[in-house]
Structure formats: C-alpha cells, structure tokens
C-alpha positions in Angstrom: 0.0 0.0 0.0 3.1 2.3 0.9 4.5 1.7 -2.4 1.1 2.2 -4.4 0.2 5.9 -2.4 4.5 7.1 -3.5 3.6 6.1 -6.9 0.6 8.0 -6.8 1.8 10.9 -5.0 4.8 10.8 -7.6 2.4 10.8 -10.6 0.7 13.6 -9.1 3.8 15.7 -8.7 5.4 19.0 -9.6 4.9 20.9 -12.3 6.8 20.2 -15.9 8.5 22.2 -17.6 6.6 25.2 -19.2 6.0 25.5 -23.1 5.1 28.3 -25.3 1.4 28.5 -27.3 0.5 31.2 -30.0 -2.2 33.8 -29.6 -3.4 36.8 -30.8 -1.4 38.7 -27.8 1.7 36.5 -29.1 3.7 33.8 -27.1 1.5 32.5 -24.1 3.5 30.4 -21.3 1.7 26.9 -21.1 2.5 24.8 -17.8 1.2 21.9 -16.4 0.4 22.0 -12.9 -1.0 18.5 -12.5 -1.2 15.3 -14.0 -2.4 11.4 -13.2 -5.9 12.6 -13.2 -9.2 10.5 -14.1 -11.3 11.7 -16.2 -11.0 15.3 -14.9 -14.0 17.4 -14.9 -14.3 20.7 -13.8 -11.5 23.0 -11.6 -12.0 25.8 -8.5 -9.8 28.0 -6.5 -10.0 28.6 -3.1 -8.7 31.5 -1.6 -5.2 32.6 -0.2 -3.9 29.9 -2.9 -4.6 25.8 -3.8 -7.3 24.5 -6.0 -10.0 22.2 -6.2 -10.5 19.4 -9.4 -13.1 17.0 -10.2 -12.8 13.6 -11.1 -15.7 12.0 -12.9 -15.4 8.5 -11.4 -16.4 10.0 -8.1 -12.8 11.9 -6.6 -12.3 15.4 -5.5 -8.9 16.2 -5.1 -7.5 19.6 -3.3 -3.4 20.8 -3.9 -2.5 23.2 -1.3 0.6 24.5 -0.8 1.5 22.0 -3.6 0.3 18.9 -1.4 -2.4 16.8 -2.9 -5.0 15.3 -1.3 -7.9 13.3 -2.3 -11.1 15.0 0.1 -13.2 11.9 1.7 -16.8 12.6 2.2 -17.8 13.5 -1.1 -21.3 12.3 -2.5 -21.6 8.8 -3.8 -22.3 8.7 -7.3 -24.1 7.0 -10.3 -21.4 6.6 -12.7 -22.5 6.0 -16.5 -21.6 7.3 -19.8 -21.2 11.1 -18.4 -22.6 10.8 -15.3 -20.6 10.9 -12.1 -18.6 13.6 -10.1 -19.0 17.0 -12.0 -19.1 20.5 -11.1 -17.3 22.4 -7.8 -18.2 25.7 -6.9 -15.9 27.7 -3.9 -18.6 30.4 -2.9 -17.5 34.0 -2.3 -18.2 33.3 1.8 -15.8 30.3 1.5 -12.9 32.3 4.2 -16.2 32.1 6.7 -18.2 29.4 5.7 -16.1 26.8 4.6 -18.4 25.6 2.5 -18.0 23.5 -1.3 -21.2 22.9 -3.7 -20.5 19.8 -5.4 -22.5 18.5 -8.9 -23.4 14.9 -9.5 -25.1 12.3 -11.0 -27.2 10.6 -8.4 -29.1 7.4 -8.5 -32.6 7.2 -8.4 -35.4 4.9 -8.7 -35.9 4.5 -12.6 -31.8 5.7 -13.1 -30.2 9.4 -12.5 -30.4 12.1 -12.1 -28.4 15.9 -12.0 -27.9 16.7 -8.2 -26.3 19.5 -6.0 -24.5 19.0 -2.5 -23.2 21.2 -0.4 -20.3 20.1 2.2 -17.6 22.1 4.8 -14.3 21.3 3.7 -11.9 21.0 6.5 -9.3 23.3 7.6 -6.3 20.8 6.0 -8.5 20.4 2.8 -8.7 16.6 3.0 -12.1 15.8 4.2 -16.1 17.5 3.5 -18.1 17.3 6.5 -22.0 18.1 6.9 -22.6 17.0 3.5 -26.3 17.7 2.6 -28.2 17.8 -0.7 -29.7 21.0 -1.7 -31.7 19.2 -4.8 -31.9 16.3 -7.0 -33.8 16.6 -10.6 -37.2 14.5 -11.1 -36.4 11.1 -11.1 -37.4 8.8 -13.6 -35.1 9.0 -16.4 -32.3 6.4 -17.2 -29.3 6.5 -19.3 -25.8 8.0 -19.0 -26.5 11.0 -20.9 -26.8 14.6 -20.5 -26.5 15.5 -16.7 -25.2 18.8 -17.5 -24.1 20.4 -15.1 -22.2 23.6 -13.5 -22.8 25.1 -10.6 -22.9 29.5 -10.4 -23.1 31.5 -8.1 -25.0 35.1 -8.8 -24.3 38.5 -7.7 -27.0 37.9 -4.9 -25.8 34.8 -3.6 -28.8 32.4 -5.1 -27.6 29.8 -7.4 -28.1 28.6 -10.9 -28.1 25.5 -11.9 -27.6 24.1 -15.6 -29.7 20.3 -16.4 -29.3 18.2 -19.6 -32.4 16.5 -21.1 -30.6 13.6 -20.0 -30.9 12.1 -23.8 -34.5 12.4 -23.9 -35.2 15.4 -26.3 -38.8 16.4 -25.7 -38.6 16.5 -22.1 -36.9 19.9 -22.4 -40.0 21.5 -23.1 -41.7 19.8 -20.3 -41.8 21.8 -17.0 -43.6 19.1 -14.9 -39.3 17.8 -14.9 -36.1 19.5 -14.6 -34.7 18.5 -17.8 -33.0 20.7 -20.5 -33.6 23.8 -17.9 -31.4 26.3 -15.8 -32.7 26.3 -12.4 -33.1 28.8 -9.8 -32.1 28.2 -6.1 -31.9 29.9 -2.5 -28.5 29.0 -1.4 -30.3 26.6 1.0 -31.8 24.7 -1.5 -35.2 26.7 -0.9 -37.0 27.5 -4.2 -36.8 32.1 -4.3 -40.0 33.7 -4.7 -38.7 35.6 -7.6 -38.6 32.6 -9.8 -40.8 32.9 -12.9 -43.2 29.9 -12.6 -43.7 29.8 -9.0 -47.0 28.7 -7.8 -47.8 27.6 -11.5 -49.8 24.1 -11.7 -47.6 20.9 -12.9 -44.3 23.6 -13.7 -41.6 22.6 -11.5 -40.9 26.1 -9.4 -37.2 25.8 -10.1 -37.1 26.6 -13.1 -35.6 30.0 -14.5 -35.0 28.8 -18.5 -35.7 25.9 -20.1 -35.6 24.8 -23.6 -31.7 23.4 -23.4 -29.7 20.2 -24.8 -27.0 20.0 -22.7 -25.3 23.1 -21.5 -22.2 21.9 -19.6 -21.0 25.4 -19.7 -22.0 28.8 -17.6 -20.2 31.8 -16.8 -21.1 35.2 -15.4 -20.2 38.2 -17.3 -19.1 41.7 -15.9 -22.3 42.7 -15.3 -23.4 39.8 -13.6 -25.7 38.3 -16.7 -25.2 34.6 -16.7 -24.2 32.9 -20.0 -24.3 29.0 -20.7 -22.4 27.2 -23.5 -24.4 24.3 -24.8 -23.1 21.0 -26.2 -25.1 20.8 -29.1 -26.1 18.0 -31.9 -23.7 18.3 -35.2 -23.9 22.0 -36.0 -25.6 22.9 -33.1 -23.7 23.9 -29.7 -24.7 27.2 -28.9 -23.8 30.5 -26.5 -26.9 31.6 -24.8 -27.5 35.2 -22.9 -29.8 33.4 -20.0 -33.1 35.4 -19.7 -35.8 34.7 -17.1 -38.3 32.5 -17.9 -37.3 32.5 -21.6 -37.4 29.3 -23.7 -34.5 28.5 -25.7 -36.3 26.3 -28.4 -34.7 22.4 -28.0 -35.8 20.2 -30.0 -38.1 22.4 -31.2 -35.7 24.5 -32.8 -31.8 24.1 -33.8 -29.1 24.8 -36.0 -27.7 21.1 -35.7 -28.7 18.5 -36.9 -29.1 14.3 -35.6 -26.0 12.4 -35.2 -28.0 10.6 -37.9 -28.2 13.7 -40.4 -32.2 13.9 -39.7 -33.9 16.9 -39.6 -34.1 18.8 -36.2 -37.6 19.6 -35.1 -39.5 22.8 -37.1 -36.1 24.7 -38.4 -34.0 27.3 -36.9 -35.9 29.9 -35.6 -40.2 29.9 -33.9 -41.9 32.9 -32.9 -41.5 32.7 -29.1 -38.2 30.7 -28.8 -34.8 32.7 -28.0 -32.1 32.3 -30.3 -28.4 32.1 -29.6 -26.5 34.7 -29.3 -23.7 32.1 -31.2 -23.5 29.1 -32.6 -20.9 26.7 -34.1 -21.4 24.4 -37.1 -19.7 22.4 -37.3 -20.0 21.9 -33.6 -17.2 22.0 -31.4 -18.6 19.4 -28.8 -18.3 22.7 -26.2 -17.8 22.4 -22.5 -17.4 24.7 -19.8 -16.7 28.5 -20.7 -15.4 31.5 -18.8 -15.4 35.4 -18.9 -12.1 36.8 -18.7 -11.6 39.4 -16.7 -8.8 41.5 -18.4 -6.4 41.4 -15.1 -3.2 40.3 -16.9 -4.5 40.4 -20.7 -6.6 43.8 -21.3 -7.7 43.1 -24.7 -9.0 39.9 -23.4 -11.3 41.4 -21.3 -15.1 40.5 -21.3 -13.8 37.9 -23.8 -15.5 34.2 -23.4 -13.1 30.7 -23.6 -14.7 28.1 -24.6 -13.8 24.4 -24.0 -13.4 22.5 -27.4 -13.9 18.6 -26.4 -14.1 17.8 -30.5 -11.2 19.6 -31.9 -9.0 19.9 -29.3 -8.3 23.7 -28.4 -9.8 26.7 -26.6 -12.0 28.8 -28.4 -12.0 32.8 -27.7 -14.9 34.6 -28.5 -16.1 38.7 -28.4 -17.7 41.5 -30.0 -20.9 42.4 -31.3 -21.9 40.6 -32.3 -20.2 37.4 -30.5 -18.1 35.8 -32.7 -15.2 33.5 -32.7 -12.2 36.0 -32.8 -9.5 32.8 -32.5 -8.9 29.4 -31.5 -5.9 28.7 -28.9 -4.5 25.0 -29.5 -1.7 22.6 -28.6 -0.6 19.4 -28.1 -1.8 20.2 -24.3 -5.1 21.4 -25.7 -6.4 17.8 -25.8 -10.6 17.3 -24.9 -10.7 20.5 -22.9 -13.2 19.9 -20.0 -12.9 23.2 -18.2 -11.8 26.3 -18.6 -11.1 28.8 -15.4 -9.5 32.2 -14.3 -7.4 31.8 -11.3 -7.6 35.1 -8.7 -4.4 36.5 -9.9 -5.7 36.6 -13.8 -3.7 33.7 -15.3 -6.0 30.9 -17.2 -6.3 27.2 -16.0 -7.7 24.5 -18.4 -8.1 20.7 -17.8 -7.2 18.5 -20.4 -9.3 15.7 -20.3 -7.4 13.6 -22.8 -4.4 14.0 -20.8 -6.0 14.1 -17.2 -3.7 17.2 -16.2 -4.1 20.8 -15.2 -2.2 23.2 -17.5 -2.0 26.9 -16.6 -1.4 30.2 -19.1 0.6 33.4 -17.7 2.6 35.6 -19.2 6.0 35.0 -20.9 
C-alpha cells in the first residue's frame, strides 16, 4: 500500500516544464500544474492559494501549498456514460463558511439524475463534513446521458443551476421535470420567490430557463448576466445570454442536426423561442466557458473561452456581435473539459485527454 500511495503521490507531482502556445497577444506560457488525473471534470480556486478538481469517477482532489489530497466525504455517485462527479463551486463566503457545492449524478429509482451538495471542507482540505443535498432533478429517467451540469453563483448569492435533457429530447420542453432547464435556487436549497413559474400548476418552481440540450458550460459576465455554453447536436452547440423565464427552443428548434443527419424539429428559428446569441457548425462538442476578466491580458477582457472537447483547443470569442475572434490549441489542448481564471488573472484549463491541469501566464 506504501509503495502504491509514493507512486501515486509521484504521478501527481510538480509541475513540468513550461512550453510556449500562439495567440493573438503573441507567445503565451503553457505549464502543467498537475497530471495522473481521471477523467477530470471541472476546476475551483480557493482562496489565499490551492485549487479544487473533479474527477468524474467520483474523486475530489484539493493541492494546497503543492500537497495533494484526495477529500473523503464527497457524495456517492451513479457513474455511466457522463454521469458521475461534475461540477465544484468555492462560494465568495468560502474564508467564513467553509463551504463546497458539489454537482453529480445521483441514483434514483428509474436511473439518475443531476444533483447538487453542499459540504464544509476542512481546515487541512482533506475531508467535506456536513454534506447535505440541496436538490436532485425529477427522477425517472435512465441512461448516461446529459446530466449537465455547472454550478454559479450570482451577484446575490442564489444559485443557478444548468440540467441536460438527460438524452431524452422532448422533455426539455416539459416543465412538470427539470430536464433541459437552468434552475433557480436559494443558497439553502429553498426555491426564491422571484422565480418565474412559481405557484404555477404541474411547472416545477425551479425553473428559470428551459428549452436546453446539454449546456455543460456557464459563466457570469461583468455585469453579472449569466451565460451558458451548450453542447449541441452536429452543427448545433450554442452560447446563450440566460433570460428569465425564456425558452431557448430544443428540439423544437436548432441549428444542428441528428447524429444521424435527420432533420431537427420545425427549423431554426419559432416565434416565441430565444435564439443564440452564437452558434458553431460544425459543432465543437463545447464544455465549460469563462469570462475573462482583463487582469493580466486587457484586450481579453469581457472575452468568453470556450472548452473544445471535438477539436482539441480553446476557443476565444467577443464582440458584437459574439463571434469567434481565434482558437488557442496545442498538443496540451487535448478534450478541454474546463476552462477557469485563477484570482491572480492567469487561465487554468483541464485536459481531459491528458488528465492534467495546465495553466497560461505571461511569458
């Protein structure tokens, strides 16, 4: 067992040696802060230094003052196709509160489904305590598709909430379940008053948007707007400007089309259904996105990076309107799963084909 953790510990080790990458601002430093990783799914930063990563298979790990640990007391979870350990969220109130919000695939009666935790991590980082969770989605839908999911926080302190239609199209325009929507939620799990179908018969109160495929991605912009990146069919993944109560057309309406080259529902655009404010076709099998915030690259700022998990790069978008202004790639740019600022302004990425944390600074 001794030998097994030093190999481990040794695959998870120090940084190698930094590269260069090309971008519009010229020669970007590209490092790789971890490796050995499973499946790695999404990143978070807690404050005064270390980080947080996700492993789909069901392991958080936290690096602190370059140690790595892997937390105990994380959810159990369903793991299938892309179900499993998701999303982490380090609240603004973390110093204080000490608390994580975790995103997951749980198991239900009848399969999975998207759920969010919320747990104190401990004071050496290696273990969540008082785990609760703040919501599942509807149960009753099996497979291992489509759980979504990110976690944000807002400028108030509620949360959103991103859902896939968990492979089952039409229920994104069915309220009575949580699929294909963005949901609303107290930071207790409580549903807010505020949200646009409360008290509405068979329309599940949590509900802010619905009318989504699978948006694994969602960021929040300088003004506090929230944005979500959706993983699309072929020609279909799509930035969205989130809007209350606003329905954003899948499968009703899409610029993609089946993995079979069908048709997708009524055409691209229905009175009454938002359109994107982007969309890629070919599609870029899209993943998590961020808003930079211009700290160490001005002309970056208010700029969106975009997770490519189909061609293997990050994808920088701006303007009005949005448009793809470049795509940063290479060879560490393999299946990017997340995409993150760290507080001092330099950009993190996970490489899921390479299970390893790569940052971007300055030459």
């Amino acid at each position: 067992m001794r030998i097994w953790l030093l190999l481990l510990l040794f695959c998870l080790g120090a940084p190698a040696m930094a590269q260069q990458v090309a971008t519009s601002t010229g020669p970007v430093r590209i490092e790789q802060m971890l490796d050995g990783l499973d499946t790695p799914w999404a990143i978070a930063f807690l404050p005064g230094g270390g980080y947080l990563v996700t492993e789909r298979g069901g392991t958080l790990r936290s690096v602190v003052n370059g140690k790595v640990r892997k937390v105990r007391g994380v959810p159990g979870v369903h793991r299938k196709g892309q179900g499993g350990l998701l999303d982490v969220m380090v609240p603004r109130d973390f110093a204080a509160s000490r608390e994580l919000f975790l995103t997951y695939s749980k198991r239900q009666r009848g399969g999975a489904g998207t759920a969010l935790a919320v747990g104190r991590l401990s004071a050496d980082a290696a273990r969540l305590t008082d785990l609760r969770v703040l919501f599942e989605a509807a149960g009753g839908f099996s497979g291992g598709r489509h759980f979504g999911s990110r976690v944000i926080e807002a400028p108030d302190g509620r949360l959103f909430l991103t859902l896939g239609e968990r492979g089952t199209p039409t229920s994104a325009q069915d309220r009575a379940n949580h699929n294909g929507s963005v949901i609303r939620l107290n930071r207790d799990g409580s549903v807010p008053a505020g949200n646009p179908f409360v008290g509405q018969a068979n329309i599940r109160p949590e509900i802010w948007s619905w009318g989504h495929r699978n948006p694994q991605g969602a960021a929040l912009d300088g003004a506090g707007r929230l944005w979500v990146a959706e993983h699309g069919a072929q020609g279909g993944d799509e930035i969205n400007r989130i809007r209350r109560g606003a329905n954003y057309g899948w499968p009703v309406i899409s610029y993609g089309r089946h993995y079979s080259g069908a048709r997708i529902g009524e055409g691209t655009s229905k009175p009454g259904l938002e359109q994107p404010a982007f969309y890629w076709d070919p599609s870029i099998a899209a993943s998590n996105m961020m808003i930079y915030s211009g700290r160490l690259w001005p002309q970056w700022r208010g700029d969106m990076f975009v997770g490519s998990l189909k061609f293997d790069m990050i994808a920088r978008l701006g303007g009005r309107p949005l448009r793809e202004a470049e795509r940063i790639a290479a060879p560490e740019t393999e299946r990017v799963r997340d995409v993150a600022e760290a507080p001092d302004g330099t950009i993190w990425f996970l490489s899921e084909g390479r299970g390893a944390v790569y940052r971007l600074s300055p030459r």
